[in-house]
N, C-alpha and C positions, 0 to 999 in steps of 0.2 A: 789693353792693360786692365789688368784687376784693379778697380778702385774701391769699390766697399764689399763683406761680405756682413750679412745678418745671417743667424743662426740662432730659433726659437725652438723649446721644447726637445731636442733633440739630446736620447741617453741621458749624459749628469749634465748637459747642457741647459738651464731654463732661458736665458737671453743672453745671447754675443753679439757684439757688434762691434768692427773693424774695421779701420779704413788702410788702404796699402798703397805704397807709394811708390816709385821705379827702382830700377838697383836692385841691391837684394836683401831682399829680409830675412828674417831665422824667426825662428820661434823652439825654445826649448823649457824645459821644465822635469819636475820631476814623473821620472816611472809611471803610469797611472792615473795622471794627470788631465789627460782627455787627449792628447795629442791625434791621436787613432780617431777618434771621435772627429777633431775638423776635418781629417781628411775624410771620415765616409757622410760628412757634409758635401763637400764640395763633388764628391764623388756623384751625390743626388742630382746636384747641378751638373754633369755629367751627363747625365741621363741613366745611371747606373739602378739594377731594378730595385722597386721601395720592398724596404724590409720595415714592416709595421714593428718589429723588435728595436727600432730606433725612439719609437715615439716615444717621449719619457713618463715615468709611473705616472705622475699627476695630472698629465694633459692627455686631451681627447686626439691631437696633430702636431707633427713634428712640419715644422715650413724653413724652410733656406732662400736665401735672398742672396743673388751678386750683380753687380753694378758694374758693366765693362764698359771701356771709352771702344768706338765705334771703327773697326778699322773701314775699308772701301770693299773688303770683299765680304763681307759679312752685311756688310748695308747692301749688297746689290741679290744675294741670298733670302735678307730678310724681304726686300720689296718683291721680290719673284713669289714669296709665301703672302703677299698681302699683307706684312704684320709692320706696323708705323713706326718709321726711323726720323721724327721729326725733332726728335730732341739730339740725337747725332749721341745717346747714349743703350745701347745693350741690358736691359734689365731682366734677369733669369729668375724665374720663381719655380719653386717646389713644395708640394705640399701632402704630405702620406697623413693618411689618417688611422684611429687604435683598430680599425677594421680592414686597412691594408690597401685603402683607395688610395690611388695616387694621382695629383693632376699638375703639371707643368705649362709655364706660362712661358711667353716672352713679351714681352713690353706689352703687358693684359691680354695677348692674345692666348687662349686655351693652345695648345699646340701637343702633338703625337711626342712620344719619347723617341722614334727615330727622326722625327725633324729636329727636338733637342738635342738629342746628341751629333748631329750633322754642323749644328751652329757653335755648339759647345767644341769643338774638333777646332773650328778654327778662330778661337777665343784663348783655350788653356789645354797644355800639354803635361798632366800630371804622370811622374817614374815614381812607382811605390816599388815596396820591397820584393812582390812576385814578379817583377819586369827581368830583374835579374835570372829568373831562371827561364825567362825566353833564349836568353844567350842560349842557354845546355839546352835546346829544344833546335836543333837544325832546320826543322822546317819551318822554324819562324824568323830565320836567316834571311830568306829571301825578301820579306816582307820589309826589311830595315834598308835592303841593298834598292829597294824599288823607291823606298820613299826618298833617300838617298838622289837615285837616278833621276826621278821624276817621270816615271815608264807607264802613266795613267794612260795616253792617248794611246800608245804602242800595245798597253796590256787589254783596253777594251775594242783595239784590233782585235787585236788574236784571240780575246774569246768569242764575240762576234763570230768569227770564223771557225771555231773549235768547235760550238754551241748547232751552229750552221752544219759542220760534218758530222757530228757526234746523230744528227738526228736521221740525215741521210741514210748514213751507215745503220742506223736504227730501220729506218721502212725498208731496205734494201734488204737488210739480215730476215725480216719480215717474209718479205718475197722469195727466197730462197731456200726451200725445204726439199728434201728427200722426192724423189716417184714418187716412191708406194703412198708416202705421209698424205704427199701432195693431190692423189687420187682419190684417198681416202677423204681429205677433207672436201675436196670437190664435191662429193656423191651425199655424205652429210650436208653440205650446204643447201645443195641440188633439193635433196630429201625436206627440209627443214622449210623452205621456201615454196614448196609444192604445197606441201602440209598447209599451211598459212595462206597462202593464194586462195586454195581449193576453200575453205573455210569463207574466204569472202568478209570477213567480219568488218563491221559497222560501228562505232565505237557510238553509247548509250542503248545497243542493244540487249545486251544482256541483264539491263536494269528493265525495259521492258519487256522481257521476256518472262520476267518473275512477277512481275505486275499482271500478265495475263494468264500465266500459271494459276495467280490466285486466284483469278477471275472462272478461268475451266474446273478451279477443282470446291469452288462453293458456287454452281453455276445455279445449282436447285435451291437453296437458302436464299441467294441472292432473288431471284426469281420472282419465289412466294413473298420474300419483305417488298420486293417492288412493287406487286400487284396490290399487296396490304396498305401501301403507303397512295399507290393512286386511290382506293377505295376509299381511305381516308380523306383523304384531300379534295374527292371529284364526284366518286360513286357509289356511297354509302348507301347499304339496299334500302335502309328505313328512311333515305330520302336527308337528312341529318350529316352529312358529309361540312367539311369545314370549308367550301365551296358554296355550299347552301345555306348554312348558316352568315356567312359575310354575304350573299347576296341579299337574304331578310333585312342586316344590317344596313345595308347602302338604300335598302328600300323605304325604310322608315328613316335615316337621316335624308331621303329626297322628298318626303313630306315634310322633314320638319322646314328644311330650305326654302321648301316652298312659303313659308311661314316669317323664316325670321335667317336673316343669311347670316350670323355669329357660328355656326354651324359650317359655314362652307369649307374649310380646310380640310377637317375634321371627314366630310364626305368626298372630298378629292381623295384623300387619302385612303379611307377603307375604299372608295371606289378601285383605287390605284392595284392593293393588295390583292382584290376578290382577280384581277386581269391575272397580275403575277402567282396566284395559290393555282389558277385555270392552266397557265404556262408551264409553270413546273409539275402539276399532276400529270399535264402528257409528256414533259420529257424525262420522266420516272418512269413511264407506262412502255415508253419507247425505248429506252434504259435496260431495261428488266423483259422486253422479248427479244431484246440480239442478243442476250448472256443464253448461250445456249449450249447446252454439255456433250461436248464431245469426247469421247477415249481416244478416235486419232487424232483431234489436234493438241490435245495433251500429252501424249504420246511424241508427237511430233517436237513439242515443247521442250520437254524434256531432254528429246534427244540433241535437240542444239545448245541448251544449255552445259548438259554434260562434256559437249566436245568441245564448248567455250572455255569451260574448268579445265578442259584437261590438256586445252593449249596453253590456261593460264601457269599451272603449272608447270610446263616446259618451259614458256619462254616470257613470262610475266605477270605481274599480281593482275593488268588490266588489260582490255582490247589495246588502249594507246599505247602500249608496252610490247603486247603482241606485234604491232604494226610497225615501232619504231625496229623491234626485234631483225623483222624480216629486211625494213631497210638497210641494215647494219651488213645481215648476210648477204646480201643484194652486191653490195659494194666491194665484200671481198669476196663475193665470187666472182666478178669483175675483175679484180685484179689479179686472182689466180690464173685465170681464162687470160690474161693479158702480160701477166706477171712475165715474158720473158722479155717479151715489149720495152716492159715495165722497165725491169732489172736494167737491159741495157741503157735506158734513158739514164736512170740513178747513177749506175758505174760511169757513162761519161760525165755526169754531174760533180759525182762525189772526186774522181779525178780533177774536174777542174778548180775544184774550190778545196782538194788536199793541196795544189800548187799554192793559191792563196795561203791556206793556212800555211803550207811551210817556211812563205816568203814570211809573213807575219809571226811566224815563231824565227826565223834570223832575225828581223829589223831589232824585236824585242831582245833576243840572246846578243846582238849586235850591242846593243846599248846598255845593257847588263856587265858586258866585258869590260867597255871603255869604262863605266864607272866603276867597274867594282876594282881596277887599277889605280884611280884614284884616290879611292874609300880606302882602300891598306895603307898607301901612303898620307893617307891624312890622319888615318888611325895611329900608323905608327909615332907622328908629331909631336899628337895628342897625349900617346902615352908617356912619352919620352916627358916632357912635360909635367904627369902626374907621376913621375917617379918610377916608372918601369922603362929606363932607357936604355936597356939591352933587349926589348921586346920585340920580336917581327912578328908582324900580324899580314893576313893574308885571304882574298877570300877568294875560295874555292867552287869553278861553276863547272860541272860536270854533266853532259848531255842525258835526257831519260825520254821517256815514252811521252808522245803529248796528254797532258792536265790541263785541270783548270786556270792555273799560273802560269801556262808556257810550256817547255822546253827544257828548262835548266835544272838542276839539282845544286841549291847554291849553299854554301858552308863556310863560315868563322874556322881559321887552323890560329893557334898563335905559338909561339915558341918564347916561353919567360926568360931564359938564359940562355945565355951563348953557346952555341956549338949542339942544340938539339935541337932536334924533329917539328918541323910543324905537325901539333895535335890539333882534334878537335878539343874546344873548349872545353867540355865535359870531364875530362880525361888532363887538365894541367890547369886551368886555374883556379885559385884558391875564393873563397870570398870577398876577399876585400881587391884582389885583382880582376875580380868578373863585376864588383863596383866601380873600378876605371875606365875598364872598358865600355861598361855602359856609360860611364859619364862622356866619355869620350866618341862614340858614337852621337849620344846625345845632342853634344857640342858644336857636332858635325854636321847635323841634320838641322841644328837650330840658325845656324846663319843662311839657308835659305829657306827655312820655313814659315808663312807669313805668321804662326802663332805668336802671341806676343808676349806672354806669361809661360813659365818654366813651373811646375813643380817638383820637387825633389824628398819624396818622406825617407827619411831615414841612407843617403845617397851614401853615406859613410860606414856603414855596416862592414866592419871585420877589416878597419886600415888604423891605423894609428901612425904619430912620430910624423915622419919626413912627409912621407903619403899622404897623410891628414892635412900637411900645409900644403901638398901639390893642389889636392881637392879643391881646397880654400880657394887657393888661387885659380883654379880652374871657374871654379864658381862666380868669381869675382867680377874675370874673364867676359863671360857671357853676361853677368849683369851690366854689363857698360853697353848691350845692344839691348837685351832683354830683360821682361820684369822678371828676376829669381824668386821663389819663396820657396822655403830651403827648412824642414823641419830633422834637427841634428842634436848628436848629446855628445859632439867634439869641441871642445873652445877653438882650436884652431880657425874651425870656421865660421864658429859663432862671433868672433872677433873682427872676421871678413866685413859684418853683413852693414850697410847703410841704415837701417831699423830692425830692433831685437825686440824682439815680445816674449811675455814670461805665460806660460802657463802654469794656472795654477786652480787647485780643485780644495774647495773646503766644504766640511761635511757638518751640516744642521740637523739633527737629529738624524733622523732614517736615510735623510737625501743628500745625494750629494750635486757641488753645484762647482763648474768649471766656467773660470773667466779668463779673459786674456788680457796683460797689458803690458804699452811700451813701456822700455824702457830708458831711462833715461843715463846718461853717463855713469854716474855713480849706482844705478841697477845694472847697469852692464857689468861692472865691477864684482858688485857682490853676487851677479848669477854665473858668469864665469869662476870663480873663485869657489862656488857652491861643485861646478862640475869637475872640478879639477881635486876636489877632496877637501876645501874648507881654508880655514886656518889664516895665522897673519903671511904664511908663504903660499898661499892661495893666490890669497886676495894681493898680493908681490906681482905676481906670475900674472894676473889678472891685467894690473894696471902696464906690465911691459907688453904683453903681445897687443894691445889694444892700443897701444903709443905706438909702434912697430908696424 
C-alpha cells in the first residue's frame, strides 16, 4: 500500500507531501490545477523516462519520494537485488536533474530504471487515460487475457521453444542455396583462403617491415652518421675523441685519489662512463656496418608489403582481421562441403523441437481458452453492474501463424444492445462504455493480482447519471480489498471515496504553486457543491449523496 508520497520541485509543484490511507481516496479540483502533474510524479516512481521539462523554473531537480508497506513478494525481489528490507518498508526515490540526469533509488540503494520499474509493477497498478485506447488496439487484447490467465510459465515455454526453432530454421535456411549459388560460393571461399594461406602472414609483421623499409632506403646516411658518431666517441683522428678525453679525466682524478679520497665517487663514476662511451662507440660501429643498401631486399620489402595492403583491403584494416577473416571462410566452407550432412541433422532437429513447440503453443492456446470463458462471463457481471446490463462481451481466440506470443489471435467483441452483432470494440463502444469496460477488466484482474494500490486518473471520462454511480460503486467495490486512488471531476464518486483531497494551485507572482489537501466533512461539502455547479442547491445536493 501506498503510505506517503513527497513531491519537490516538480512543474507548479515546489513541495507536496501526502500521506494515504486504505479504501479509496479521490483527489479532485479545479481544471489546471496540477492534477496531471501528481500523476507524471508518480509515473517517475514508475520508472517512466525523466523528462527534464518537469523540473520546475526555480530549481536545479525535480526528486519524488513514495513510501510503500512491504508486501512478501516484493521483500524476496528486493533481497535477490541485495537492496535492505530491514525496516519491512519500500522507499522509492527519483531524482531528474535541469540537465536531464536521472537517478532512482530504493531504500538508498542506486538501482537501474528497469529493476525500478520491475518493483514498482508489483507495488502500484496506475489506468490513465491512454489505457482506454488499448481496448481499440486488438493486439493488446491478448496481453489483458494473459495476465488474466496467468499464462507466464506456459508463455516462456513456448518462447523458449519458438526462440529455439526460429534459430534452427535460420542455420538451416542458411545451408540450403541453389547449385550454381552453392558452387559459386564454394570456389570463392576456396579462392579467398588459398589467397590468405599462401600469404602466410604474421600478425606485427607489417609494422616491421616498414621499420626495415626505412632502414634499406636511408642505408647510406645512416651509414656515414654511424661512423661520424664512433669517430666521435672512440676514434677522433687528432687523438681528442670523447673517449680520450674522459680517459685524461679518470687519469688525473686517479692522482688526485691517490691524494685525498673526497674524490672517490666522483672517479668511480667517470671511471664507470669512459667503459660505457668505449661500449656504445662499438655497438654504433657495429650498428652502422650491417645497414647495408640493397635494391633487392628493398625491392623484396616492398613487395610484401604491397600484398599485405592489398589483402588488407580485401579482407581487413589489419593481419589479425586478415586471419580471423580466413577463419570465418574456413568454417563455412566446412559447412558447405558438409552442408547436406549438415541439413539433414537440422531437419530432424528442427522436427523434433516443431513437436515441442507445437505441444507448447496448445498447453498455452489450452489455457487461453479455458480463461478467456471465464474473462466474458465475468466481464459481463462486471458490466451488468456498471450499468450496461444488456451487454455481451466475449473474447475471441482465432488460430495464426507462430509469434512471439504464441499461437492465438485474441480479440474483445462486445454487443451494447440487444439483438446485435458482436463487434470489435473499435467499431461499437462509445467513451464512457470503453471506461467500464476498462474498469471492469480492471476489477477482474485486481482480485488476483498481488498489487495492492489501484490508480485510476480520470476512470470516469464520457459517463455521467446512472453510470457515474455504477463507477462509484464499482470503485468502492474494490476499495474494500485494495488501496484506490481515484483522481475524478464526478461527485458521484467523489462522494464514494474514504479520504478526499482538494487540489489546488495559487499563483505568486510569475510562479505558480500546487498544494494538496484533505478534506474534511464540511470541505467535502463545499468541493462537491463546487463540481456540481455552486449554489445553495449545490451545496443541498452535496450534503444528500454524501449522507446516502
Amino acid at each position: 500500500m501506498l503510505e506517503q508520497l513527497t513531491i519537490r520541485n516538480v512543474a507548479v509543484i515546489d513541495r507536496l507531501e501526502v500521506s494515504f490511507r486504505g479504501g479509496v481516496s479521490v483527489l479532485t479540483g479545479e481544471t489546471g490545477a496540477g492534477k496531471s502533474i501528481i500523476i507524471d510524479s508518480i509515473n517517475m516512481i514508475l520508472g517512466s523516462r525523466g523528462n527534464k521539462e518537469l523540473v520546475r523554473r526555480d530549481a536545479e531537480k525535480a526528486e519524488v519520494q513514495a513510501v510503500f508497506s512491504m508486501p512478501d513478494t516484493v521483500r524476496a525481489a528486493l533481497e535477490e537485488n541485495d537492496i535492505d528490507t530491514d525496516d519491512g518498508e519500500v522507499i522509492i526515490s527519483r531524482r531528474i536533474t535541469r540537465d536531464g540526469k536521472s537517478t532512482a533509488r530504493i531504500n538508498g540503494t542506486v538501482v537501474t530504471l528497469n529493476l525500478l520499474r520491475d518493483i514498482a509493477d508489483m507495488l502500484i497498478n496506475i489506468h490513465g487515460q491512454h489505457d482506454n485506447q488499448a481496448l481499440l488496439n486488438p493486439s493488446r487484447h491478448i496481453m489483458f487475457l494473459d495476465a488474466y490467465a496467468h499464462t507466464e510459465s506456459e508463455l516462456d515455454e513456448y518462447r523458449t521453444r519458438y526462440e529455439r526453432t526460429r534459430q534452427i530454421s535460420k542455420r538451416l535456411k542458411s545451408l540450403e542455396m541453389g547449385e550454381q549459388e552453392r558452387m559459386q560460393r564454394l570456389d570463392l571461399l576456396k579462392y579467398q583462403i588459398d589467397e590468405i594461406s599462401a600469404a602466410a602472414l604474421v600478425e606485427g609483421e607489417d609494422e616491421e617491415l616498414i621499420r626495415h623499409r626505412t632502414l634499406l632506403e636511408n642505408a647510406e646516411e645512416i651509414s656515414v652518421n654511424a661512423e661520424r658518431a664512433y669517430a666521435s666517441l672512440y676514434d677522433y683522428p687528432d687523438g681528442r675523441s670523447a673517449y680520450d678525453m674522459i680517459s685524461e679525466a679518470v687519469e688525473a682524478l686517479s692522482e688526485i685519489a691517490k691524494m685525498s679520497p673526497e674524490l672517490g665517487e666522483v672517479y668511480e663514476a667517470i671511471s664507470s662512463a669512459m667503459y660505457s662511451v668505449e661500449d656504445a662507440a662499438h655497438d654504433v660501429r657495429s650498428f652502422g656496418e650491417r645497414v647495408e643498401f640493397s635494391p633487392q631486399e628493398l625491392d623484396d620489402v616492398n613487395e610484401r608489403l604491397d600484398l599485405i595492403n592489398r589483402l588488407k583491403r580485401k579482407y581487413g584494416g589489419s593481419i589479425a582481421e586478415i586471419n580471423a577473416f580466413a577463419k570465418r571462410a574456413g568454417r563455412e566452407l566446412f559447412d558447405i562441403e558438409t552442408s547436406s550432412e549438415q541439413s539433414d541433422a537440422l531437419r530432424s532437429e528442427l522436427d523434433a523441437e516443431g513437436e515441442k513447440l507445437a505441444a507448447a503453443a496448445e498447453r498455452l492456446s489450452r489455457k487461453r481458452r479455458e480463461a478467456a470463458n471465464r474473462l466474458s462471463d465475468e466481464i459481463e457481471a462486471a458490466l451488468l453492474e456498471l450499468n450496461m446490463e444488456k451487454a455481451v462481451f466475449s473474447v475471441n481466440i482465432t488460430p495464426k501463424k507462430y509469434a512471439q506470443d504464441g499461437a492465438d489471435d485474441v480479440e474483445f467483441v462486445i454487443a451494447t444492445n440487444p439483438g446485435e452483432d458482436l463487434k470489435p470494440l473499435v467499431r461499437i463502444a462509445s467513451g464512457g462504455e470503453l471506461s467500464r469496460v476498462m474498469l471492469a477488466i480492471k476489477s477482474i484482474l485486481a482480485k488476483s493480482d498481488d498489487v495492492d494500490t489501484l490508480i485510476f486518473d480520470e476512470i470516469d471520462t464520457g459517463v455521467s447519471g446512472a453510470a457515474a454511480q455504477k463507477i462509484a460503486d464499482k470503485l468502492k467495490a474494490i476499495g474494500a480489498d485494495k488501496q484506490v486512488i481515484c483522481i475524478t471531476h464526478l461527485p458521484q464518486i467523489a462522494s464514494m471515496a474514504d479520504t478526499h483531497f482538494l487540489i489546488l494551485k495559487d499563483v505568486d507572482g510569475e510562479l505558480a504553486r500546487t498544494t494538496l489537501e484533505e478534506l474534511d466533512k464540511e470541505g467535502r461539502v463545499h468541493e462537491l457543491a463546487r463540481i456540481v455547479g455552486g449554489g445553495a442547491a449545490g451545496e443541498e445536493y452535496a450534503r444528500e449523496i454524501l449522507k446516502r
